[in-house]
N, C-alpha and C positions, 0 to 999 in steps of 0.2 A: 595415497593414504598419508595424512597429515603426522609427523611428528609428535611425541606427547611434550615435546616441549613447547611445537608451535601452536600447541592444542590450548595449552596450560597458559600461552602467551596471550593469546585471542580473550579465553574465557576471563583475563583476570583483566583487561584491556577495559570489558565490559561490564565486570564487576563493580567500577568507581561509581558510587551514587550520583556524581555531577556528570560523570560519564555518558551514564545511562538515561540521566534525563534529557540532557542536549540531543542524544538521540532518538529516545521517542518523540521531542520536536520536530525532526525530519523524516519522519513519519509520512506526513502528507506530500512526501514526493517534492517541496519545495528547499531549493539554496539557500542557505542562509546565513549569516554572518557571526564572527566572535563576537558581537556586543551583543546581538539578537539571542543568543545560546545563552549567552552569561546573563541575563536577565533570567531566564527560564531555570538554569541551575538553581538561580542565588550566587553567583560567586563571580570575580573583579573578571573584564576581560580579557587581563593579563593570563590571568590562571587556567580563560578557558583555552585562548589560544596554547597554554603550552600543551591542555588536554587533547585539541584540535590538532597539533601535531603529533603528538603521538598516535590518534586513532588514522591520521592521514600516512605517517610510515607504515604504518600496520598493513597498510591498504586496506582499512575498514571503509575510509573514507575519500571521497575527490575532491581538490579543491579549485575554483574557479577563480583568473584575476578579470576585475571589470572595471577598470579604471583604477580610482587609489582603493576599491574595494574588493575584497576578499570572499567569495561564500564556499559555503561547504552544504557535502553534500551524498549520500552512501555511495561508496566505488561503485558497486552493482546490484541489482535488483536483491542476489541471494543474501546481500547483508540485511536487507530490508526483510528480506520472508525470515532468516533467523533471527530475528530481534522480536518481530509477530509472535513467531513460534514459542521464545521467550517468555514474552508475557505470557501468552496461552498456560503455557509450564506452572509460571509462578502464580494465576489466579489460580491454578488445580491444586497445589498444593497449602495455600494460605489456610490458615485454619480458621473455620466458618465460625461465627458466632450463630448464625439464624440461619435459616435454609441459603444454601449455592446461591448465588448469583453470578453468574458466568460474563465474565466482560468486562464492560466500562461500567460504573456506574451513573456515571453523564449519561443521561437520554437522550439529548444529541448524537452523541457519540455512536450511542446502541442502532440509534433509527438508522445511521447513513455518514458515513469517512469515507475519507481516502485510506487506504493500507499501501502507503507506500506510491503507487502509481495509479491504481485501480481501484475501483469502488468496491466499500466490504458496508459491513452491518445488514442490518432489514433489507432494503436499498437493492444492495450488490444480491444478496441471496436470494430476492426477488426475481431479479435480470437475469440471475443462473437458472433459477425453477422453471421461468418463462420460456425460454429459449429452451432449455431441455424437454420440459411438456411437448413444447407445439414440434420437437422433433427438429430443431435447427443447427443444436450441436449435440455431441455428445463426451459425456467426462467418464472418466474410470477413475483410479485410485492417485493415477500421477499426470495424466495426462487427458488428451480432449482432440476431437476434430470439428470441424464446420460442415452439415450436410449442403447437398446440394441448395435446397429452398433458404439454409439459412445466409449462405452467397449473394443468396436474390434478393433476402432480407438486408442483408447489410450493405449490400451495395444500393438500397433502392435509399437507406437513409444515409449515405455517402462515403463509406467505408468501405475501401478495394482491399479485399485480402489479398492481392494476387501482390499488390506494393507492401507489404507490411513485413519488406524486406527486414532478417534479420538481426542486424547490426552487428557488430562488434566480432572479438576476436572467437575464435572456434571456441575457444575453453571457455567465453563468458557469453554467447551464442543463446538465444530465450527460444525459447517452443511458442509456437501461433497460441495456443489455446490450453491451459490448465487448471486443474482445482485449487483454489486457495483454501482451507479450512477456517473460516470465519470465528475469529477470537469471542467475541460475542454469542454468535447464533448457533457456531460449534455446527454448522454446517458449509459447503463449499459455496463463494463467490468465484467468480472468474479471472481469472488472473493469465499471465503470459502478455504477449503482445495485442491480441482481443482486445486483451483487458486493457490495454492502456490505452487502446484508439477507442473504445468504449466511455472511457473517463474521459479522455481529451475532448471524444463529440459532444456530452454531453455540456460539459462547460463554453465551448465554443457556441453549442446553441443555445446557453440559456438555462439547459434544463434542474440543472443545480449549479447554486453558490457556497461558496468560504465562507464561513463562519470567524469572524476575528479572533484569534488568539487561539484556534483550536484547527483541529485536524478534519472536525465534523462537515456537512455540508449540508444545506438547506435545499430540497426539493422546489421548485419555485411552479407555480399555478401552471404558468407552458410545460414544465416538465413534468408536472402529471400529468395532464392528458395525452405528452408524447409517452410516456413509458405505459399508459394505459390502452394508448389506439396503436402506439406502433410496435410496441417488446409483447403488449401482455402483462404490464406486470402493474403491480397496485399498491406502489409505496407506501410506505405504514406511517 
């Protein structure tokens, strides 16, 4: 159990407006730089870096050296689900002018993203519905398994669960298979480890691309017919 000071630490960390936007930048699971962040805030990248350190003490954040360059980048997936979670928060409580709109207002955004490492929007919720229907996993409130057929299914499109070794230290240690609660669709995409050799396939084949300057991703012709002949699913 966390301290209320370390509690009061963290929240006020992520309170800063340039704060908070550098990091819904990294959002889409991608490294990236003080000058890159500091455009996206608005502010010099002197100023982001000194912001970049502090969320990097904090351990909000990892930083990467790659020659004379520097990127950053969320210490662990659960900075990323808390900051999701975040937004979710603060669309519920914005005060509506016209009926709810739940989300992004980008229709990009809505149809298909990254959250973080894994696919969320229409998209993602799609690939959860599919795989659930035809019986290949299944999710409950925090968690998820793989049945046996969905084994066969994912190894027949190149994806060995048996390697989707853990990672990392016990305390920061991911589950194969979880619900994500979709900030948009307000229902579960897939998240956990699945989820991210799910995302990584589909980019490695093709199936969706990056959208410049945004977190979205574009379904591309090959990847609808694979999510439609090989998941089941019928991207929106």
């Amino acid at each position: 159990m966390p301290t209320t000071a370390k509690l009061a630490s963290v929240a006020a960390l992520l309170g800063d407006p340039a704060r908070a936007a550098m990091l819904q930048a990294m959002m889409d699971g991608r490294a990236l730089t003080a000058s890159e962040l500091a455009g996206v805030a608005g502010i010099t990248p002197q100023t982001a870096s000194s912001h970049l350190a502090r969320l990097t003490t904090a351990g909000v954040l990892a930083m990467e050296k790659q020659g004379r360059h520097r990127y950053h980048r969320f210490a662990t997936p659960a900075m990323a689900r808390l900051l999701e979670s975040l937004m979710h928060v603060a669309a519920e409580i914005e005060t509506p002018r016209r009926a709810v709109v739940t989300g992004p207002r980008d229709a990009a955004l809505r149809a298909a993203r990254t959250c973080y490492d894994h696919l969320a929007g229409r998209l993602g919720v799609a690939i959860a519905d599919a795989l659930i229907e035809a019986r290949h996993i299944e999710l409950d409130s925090d968690a998820g398994i793989v049945t046996p057929s969905g084994l066969v299914l994912l190894d027949h499109i190149g994806i060995d669960v048996a390697h989707l070794g853990p990672g990392g230290s016990e305390k920061h240690r991911r589950i194969l298979c979880r619900p994500c609660l979709d900030w948009s669709e307000r229902r579960p995409h897939i998240a956990g480890r699945l989820g991210t050799a799910l995302c990584r396939l589909s980019f490695e084949k093709g199936w969706v691309r990056r959208v410049e300057g945004s977190r979205a991703v574009a379904v591309t012709p090959k990847g609808q017919r694979a999510f439609r002949e090989v998941l089941g699913v019928r991207p929106g």
